[in-house]
MIDREN-788209 format. One record per residue (C-alpha): chain; x, y, z; residue in one letter. Coordinates in steps of 0.1 Angstrom, whole numbers, plus 2048, in hexadecimal, padded with zeros to 3 digits. Example, Ala and Ser with C-alpha at 12.3 -4.5 7.8 and 13.67 -1.06 7.14 Angstrom:
2
@ch->A; c1->87B; c2->7D3; c3->84E; aa->A
@ch->A; c1->889; c2->7F5; c3->847; aa->S
end
This chain:
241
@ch->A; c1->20F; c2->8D2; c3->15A; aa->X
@ch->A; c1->208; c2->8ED; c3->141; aa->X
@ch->A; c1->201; c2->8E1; c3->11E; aa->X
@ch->A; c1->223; c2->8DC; c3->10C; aa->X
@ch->A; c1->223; c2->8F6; c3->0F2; aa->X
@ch->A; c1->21F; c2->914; c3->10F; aa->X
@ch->A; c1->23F; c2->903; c3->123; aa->X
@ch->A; c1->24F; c2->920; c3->135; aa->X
@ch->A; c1->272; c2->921; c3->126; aa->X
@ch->A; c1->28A; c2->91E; c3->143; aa->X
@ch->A; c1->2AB; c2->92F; c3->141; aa->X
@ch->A; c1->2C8; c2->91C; c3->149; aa->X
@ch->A; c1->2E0; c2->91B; c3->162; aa->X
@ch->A; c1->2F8; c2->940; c3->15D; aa->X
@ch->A; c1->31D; c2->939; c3->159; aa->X
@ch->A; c1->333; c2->92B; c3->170; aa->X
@ch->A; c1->34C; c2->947; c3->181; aa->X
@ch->A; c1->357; c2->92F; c3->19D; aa->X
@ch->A; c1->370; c2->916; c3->19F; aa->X
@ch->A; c1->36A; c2->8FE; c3->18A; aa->X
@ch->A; c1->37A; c2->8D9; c3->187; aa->X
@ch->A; c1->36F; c2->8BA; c3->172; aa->X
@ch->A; c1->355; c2->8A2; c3->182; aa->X
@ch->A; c1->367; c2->87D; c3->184; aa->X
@ch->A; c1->357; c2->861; c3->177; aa->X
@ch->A; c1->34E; c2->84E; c3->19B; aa->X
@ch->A; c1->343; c2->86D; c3->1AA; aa->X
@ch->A; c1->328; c2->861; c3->1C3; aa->X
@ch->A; c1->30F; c2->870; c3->1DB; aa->X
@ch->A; c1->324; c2->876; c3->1FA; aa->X
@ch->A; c1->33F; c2->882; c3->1E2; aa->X
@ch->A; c1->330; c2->8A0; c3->1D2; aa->X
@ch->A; c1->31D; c2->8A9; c3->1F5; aa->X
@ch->A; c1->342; c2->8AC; c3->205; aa->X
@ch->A; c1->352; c2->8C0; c3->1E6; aa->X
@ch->A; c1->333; c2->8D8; c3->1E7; aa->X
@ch->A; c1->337; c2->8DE; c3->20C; aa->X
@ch->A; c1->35A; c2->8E9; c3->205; aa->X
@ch->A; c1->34B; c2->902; c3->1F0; aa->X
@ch->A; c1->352; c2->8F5; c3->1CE; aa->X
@ch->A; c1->345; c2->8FC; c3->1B1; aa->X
@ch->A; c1->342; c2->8D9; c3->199; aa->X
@ch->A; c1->338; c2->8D7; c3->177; aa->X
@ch->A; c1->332; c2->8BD; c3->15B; aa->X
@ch->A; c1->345; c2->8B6; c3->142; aa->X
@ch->A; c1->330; c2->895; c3->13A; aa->X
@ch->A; c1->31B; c2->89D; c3->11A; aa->X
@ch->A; c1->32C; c2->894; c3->0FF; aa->X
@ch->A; c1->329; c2->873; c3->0F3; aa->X
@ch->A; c1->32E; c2->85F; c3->0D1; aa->X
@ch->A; c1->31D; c2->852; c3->0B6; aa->X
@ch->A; c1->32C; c2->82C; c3->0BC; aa->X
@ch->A; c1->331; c2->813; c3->0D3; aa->X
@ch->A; c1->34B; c2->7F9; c3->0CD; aa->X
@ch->A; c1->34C; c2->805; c3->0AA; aa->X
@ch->A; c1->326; c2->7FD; c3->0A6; aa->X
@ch->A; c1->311; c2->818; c3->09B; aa->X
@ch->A; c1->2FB; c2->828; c3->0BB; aa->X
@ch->A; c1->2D6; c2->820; c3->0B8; aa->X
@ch->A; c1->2C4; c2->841; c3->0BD; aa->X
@ch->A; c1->2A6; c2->838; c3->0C8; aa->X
@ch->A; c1->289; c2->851; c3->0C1; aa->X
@ch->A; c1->262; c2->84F; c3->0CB; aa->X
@ch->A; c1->240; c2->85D; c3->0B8; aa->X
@ch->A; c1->223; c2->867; c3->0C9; aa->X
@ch->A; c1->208; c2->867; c3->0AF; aa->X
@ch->A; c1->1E8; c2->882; c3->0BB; aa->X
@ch->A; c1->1D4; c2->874; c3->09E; aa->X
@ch->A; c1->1D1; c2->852; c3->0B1; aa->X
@ch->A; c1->1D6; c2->860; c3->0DA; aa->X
@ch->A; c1->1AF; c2->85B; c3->0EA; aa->X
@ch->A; c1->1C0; c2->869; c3->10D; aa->X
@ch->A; c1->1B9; c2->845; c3->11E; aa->X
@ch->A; c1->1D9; c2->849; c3->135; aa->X
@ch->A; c1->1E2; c2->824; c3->12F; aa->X
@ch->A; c1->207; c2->831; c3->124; aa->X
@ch->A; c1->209; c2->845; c3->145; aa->X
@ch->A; c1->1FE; c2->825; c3->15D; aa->X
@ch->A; c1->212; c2->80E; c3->147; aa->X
@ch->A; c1->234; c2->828; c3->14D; aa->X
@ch->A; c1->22B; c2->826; c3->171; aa->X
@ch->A; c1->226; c2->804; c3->174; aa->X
@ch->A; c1->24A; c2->7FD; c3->161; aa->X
@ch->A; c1->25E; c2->813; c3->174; aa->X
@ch->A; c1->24E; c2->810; c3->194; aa->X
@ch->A; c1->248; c2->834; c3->197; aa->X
@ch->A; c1->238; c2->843; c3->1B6; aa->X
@ch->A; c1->214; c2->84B; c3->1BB; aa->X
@ch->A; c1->207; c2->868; c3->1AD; aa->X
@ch->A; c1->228; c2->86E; c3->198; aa->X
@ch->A; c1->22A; c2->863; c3->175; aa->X
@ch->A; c1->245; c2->864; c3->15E; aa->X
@ch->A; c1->22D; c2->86D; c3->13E; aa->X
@ch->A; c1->20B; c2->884; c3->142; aa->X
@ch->A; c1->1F3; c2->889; c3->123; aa->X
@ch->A; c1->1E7; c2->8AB; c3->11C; aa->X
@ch->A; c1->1C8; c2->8B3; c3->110; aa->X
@ch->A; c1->1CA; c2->8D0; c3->0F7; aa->X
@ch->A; c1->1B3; c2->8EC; c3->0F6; aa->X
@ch->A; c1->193; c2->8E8; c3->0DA; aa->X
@ch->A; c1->171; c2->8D9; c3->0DA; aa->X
@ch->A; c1->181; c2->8B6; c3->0CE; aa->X
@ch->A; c1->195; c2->8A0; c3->0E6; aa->X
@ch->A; c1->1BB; c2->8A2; c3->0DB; aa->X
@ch->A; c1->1D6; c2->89E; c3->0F2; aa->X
@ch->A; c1->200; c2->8A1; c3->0F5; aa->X
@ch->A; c1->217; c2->891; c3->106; aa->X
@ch->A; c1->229; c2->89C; c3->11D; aa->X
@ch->A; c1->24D; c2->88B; c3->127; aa->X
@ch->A; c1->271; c2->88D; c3->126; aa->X
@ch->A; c1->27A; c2->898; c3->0FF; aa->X
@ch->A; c1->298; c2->87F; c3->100; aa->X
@ch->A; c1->2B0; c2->8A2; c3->0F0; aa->X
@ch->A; c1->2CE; c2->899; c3->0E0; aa->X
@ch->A; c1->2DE; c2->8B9; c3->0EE; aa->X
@ch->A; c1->2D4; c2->8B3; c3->10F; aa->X
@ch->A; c1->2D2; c2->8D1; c3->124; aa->X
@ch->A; c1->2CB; c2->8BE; c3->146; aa->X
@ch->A; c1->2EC; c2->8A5; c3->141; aa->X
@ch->A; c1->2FD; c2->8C8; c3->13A; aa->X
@ch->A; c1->2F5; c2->8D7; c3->15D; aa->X
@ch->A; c1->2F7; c2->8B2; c3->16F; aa->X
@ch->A; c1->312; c2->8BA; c3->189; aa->X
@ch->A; c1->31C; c2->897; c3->18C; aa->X
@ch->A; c1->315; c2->885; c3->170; aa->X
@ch->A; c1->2F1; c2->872; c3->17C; aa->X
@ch->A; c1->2E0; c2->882; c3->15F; aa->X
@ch->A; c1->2F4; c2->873; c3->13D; aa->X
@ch->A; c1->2ED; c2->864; c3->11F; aa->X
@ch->A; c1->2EB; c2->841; c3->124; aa->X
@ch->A; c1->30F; c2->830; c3->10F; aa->X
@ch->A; c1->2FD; c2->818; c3->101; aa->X
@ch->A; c1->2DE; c2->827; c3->0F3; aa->X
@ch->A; c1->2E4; c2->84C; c3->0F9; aa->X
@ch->A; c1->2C5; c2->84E; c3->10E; aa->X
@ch->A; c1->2C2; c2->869; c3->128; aa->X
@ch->A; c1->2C1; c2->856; c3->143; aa->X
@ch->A; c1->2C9; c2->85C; c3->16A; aa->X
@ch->A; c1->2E3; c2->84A; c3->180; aa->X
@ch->A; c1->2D3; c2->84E; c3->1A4; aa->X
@ch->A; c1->2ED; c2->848; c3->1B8; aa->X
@ch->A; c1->2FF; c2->860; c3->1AB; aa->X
@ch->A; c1->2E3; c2->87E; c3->1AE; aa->X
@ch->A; c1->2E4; c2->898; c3->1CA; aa->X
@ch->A; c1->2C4; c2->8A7; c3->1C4; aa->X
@ch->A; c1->2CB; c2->8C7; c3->1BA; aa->X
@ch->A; c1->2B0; c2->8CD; c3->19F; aa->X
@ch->A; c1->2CD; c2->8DE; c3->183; aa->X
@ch->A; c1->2BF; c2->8C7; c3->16C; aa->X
@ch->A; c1->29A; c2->8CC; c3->173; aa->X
@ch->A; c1->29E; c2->8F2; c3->170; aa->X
@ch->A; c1->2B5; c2->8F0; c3->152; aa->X
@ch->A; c1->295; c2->8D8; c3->13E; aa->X
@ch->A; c1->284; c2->8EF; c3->127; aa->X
@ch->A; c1->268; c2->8D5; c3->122; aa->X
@ch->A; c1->25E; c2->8D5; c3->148; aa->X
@ch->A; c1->265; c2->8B0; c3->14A; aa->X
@ch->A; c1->279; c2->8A5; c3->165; aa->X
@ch->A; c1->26F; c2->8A5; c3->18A; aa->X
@ch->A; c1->27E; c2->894; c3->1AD; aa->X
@ch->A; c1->272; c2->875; c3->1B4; aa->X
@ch->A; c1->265; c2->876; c3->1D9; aa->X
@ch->A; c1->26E; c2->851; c3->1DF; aa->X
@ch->A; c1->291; c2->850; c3->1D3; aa->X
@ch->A; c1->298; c2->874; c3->1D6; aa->X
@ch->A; c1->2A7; c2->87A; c3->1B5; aa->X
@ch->A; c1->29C; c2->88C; c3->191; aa->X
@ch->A; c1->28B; c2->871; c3->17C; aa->X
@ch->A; c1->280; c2->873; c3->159; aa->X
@ch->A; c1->271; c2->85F; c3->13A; aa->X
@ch->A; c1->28C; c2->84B; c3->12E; aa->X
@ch->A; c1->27B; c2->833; c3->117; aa->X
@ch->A; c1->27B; c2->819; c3->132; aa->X
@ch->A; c1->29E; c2->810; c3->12D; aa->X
@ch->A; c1->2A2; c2->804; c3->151; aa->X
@ch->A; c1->27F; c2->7F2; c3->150; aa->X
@ch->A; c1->283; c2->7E3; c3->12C; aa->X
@ch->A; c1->29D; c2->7CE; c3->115; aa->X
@ch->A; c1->29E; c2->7E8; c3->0F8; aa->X
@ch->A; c1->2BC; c2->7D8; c3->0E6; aa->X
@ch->A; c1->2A3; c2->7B5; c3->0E3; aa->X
@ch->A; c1->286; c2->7CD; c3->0D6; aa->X
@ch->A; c1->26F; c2->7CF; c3->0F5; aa->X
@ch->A; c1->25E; c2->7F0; c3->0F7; aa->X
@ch->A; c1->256; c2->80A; c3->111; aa->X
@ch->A; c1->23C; c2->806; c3->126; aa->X
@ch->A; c1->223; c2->820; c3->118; aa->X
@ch->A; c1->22C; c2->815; c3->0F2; aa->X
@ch->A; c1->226; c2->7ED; c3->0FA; aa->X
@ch->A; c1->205; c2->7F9; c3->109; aa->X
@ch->A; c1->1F5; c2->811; c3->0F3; aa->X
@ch->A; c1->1D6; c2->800; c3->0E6; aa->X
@ch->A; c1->1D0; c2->81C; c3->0CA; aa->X
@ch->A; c1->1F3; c2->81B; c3->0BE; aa->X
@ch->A; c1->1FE; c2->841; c3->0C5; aa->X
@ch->A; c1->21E; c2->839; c3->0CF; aa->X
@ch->A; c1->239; c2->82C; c3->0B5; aa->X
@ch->A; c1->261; c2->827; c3->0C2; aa->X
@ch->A; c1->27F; c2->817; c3->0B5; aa->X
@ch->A; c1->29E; c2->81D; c3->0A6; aa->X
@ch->A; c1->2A4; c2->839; c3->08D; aa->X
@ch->A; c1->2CA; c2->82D; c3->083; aa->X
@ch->A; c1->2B4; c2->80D; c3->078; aa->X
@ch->A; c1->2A8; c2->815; c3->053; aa->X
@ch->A; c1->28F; c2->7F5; c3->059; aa->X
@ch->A; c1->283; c2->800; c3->07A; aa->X
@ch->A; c1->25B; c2->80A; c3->07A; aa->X
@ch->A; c1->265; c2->82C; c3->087; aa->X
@ch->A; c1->27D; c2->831; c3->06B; aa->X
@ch->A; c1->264; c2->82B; c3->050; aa->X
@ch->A; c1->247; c2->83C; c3->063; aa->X
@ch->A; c1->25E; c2->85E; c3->067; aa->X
@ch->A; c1->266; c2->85D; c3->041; aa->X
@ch->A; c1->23E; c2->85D; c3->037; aa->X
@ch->A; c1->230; c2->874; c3->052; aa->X
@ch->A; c1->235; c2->897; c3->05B; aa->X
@ch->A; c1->241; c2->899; c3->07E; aa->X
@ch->A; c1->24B; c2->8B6; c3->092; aa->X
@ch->A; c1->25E; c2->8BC; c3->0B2; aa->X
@ch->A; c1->258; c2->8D6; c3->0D0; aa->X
@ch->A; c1->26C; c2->8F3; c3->0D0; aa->X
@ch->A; c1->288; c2->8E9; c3->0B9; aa->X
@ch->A; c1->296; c2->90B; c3->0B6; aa->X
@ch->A; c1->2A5; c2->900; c3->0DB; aa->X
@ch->A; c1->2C1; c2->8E9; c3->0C7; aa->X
@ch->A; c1->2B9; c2->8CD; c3->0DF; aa->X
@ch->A; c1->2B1; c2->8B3; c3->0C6; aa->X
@ch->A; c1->296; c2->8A3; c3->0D7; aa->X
@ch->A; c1->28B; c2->883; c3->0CB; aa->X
@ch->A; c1->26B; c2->880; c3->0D5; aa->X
@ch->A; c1->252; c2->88A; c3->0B5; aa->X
@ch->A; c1->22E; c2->891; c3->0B1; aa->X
@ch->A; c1->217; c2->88D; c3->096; aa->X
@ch->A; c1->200; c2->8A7; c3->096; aa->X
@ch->A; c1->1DA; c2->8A8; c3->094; aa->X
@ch->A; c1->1D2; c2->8A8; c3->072; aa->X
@ch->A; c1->1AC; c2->8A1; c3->072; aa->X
@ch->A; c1->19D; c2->8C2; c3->06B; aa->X
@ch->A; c1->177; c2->8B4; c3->074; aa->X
@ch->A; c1->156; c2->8B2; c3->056; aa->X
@ch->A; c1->14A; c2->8D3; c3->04B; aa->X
end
C-alpha cells in the first residue's frame, strides 16, 4: 500500500439514473442477489444516524497514532490479526515507513469518517455505523461483495476478505472487544511504546480528551468532509545540528 499521504483519490460512485427504491432493513444476501437479477437498481438510504441512544449521549470514540513514539515493530498489526482472526497474509492495519534517512512510519487503516462515504454507497446496509457506538462497522451476512464501498474509500482501506468473502475494515475491535467496560483494541492494548491512545471524546475525563486538548493533531485529507477520527501526531523531532 502506497504511503498514506500519496492515496489516489477515488471518485465516487456517479449518480443514480435507474430505478431506485429504499433498501429494507432485513435485506439479506439472497435478497439483494434476486432484486439485482431483476435488474434493479438499490440504494442506501442508511447513513444517517443520531447523536443519542436511549436519550444517552453517543460515545464517539476516536484513536491517536503518535509518530514520535511508532518504532515500526508490527506488534499492533499481529495483535489486530490475532483479535479478529484475520486471514493470513491480510491485516486490518499496515505501518508505513515514510521516506527520510530516520525510521518514521504511518499508519495505515480505516479513518473511522463520520461522513462515511462507504455506508453511503453500501447497497444493503452491511457497511453502517454501528447504533451503539457509531462505529463503521460491517454486517456480513448482509454483504454481496460488490466492492461500492471499497472503491468509494478515499483512504484505500477496505479490502475483501478471502475467507468470508466480504469487505472488512478496522473497526476498533468492536466485535473482538467490550468497549463500553473500557477494554481496548487489540493494537492499542499491545503497543509497548505507547503510540496508540483511544477512548471517548464525548468523555471530558477520558485520556484522549485531555491528550487532543494539549497536542497538535492533524487528520488526512480533511478537505474530503469525512470527519475521520483517526488522528496523528506528527514527527516533531527535528534531529541535533
Amino acid at each position: 500500500m502506497r504511503f498514506l499521504a500519496d492515496f489516489r483519490l477515488k471518485a465516487l460512485l456517479p449518480p443514480v439514473t435507474a430505478r431506485e427504491i429504499q433498501v429494507p432493513q432485513n435485506i439479506d444476501r439472497r435478497s439483494f442477489l434476486t432484486a439485482a437479477a431483476g435488474g434493479l437498481v438499490v440504494i442506501s438510504l442508511g447513513g444517517c444516524t443520531s447523536d443519542t441512544v436511549d436519550g444517552k449521549k453517543r460515545p464517539h470514540y476516536v484513536m491517536v497514532f503518535d509518530q514520535n513514539k511508532c518504532v515500526g515493530c508490527g506488534e499492533c498489526k499481529r495483535a489486530c490479526n490475532e483479535a479478529n482472526h484475520l486471514p493470513p497474509g491480510r491485516s486490518r492495519v499496515l505501518l508505513q515507513r515514510m521516506p527520510g534517512p530516520e525510521r518514521h512510519y504511518i499508519r495505515v487503516s480505516c479513518q473511522q469518517c463520520v461522513d462515511s462515504p462507504c455506508v453511503k454507497v453500501c447497497p444493503t446496509g452491511a457497511c453502517h455505523h454501528d447504533p451503539e457506538t457509531n462505529i463503521v462497522t460491517m454486517n456480513t451476512d448482509r454483504c454481496v461483495g460488490c466492492k461500492y464501498c471499497i472503491a468509494a474509500c478515499p483512504y484505500n482501506a477496505r479490502w475483501i476478505n478471502p475467507e468470508t468473502k466480504v469487505a472488512d475494515n478496522c473497526d476498533f475491535c468492536l466485535h473482538s472487544k467490550n468497549l463500553a467496560a473500557g477494554e481496548l483494541p487489540g493494537c492499542v492494548a499491545h503497543c509497548r511504546f505507547h503510540a496508540l491512545s483511544f477512548g471517548d471524546l464525548n468523555d471530558p475525563n477520558s485520556f484522549v480528551s485531555k491528550l487532543l486538548k494539549a497536542k497538535d493533531t492533524v487528520r488526512i485529507r480533511p478537505w474530503l468532509g469525512t470527519e475521520p477520527t483517526l488522528r496523528y501526531i506528527p514527527v516533531v523531532k527535528t534531529g541535533v545540528r
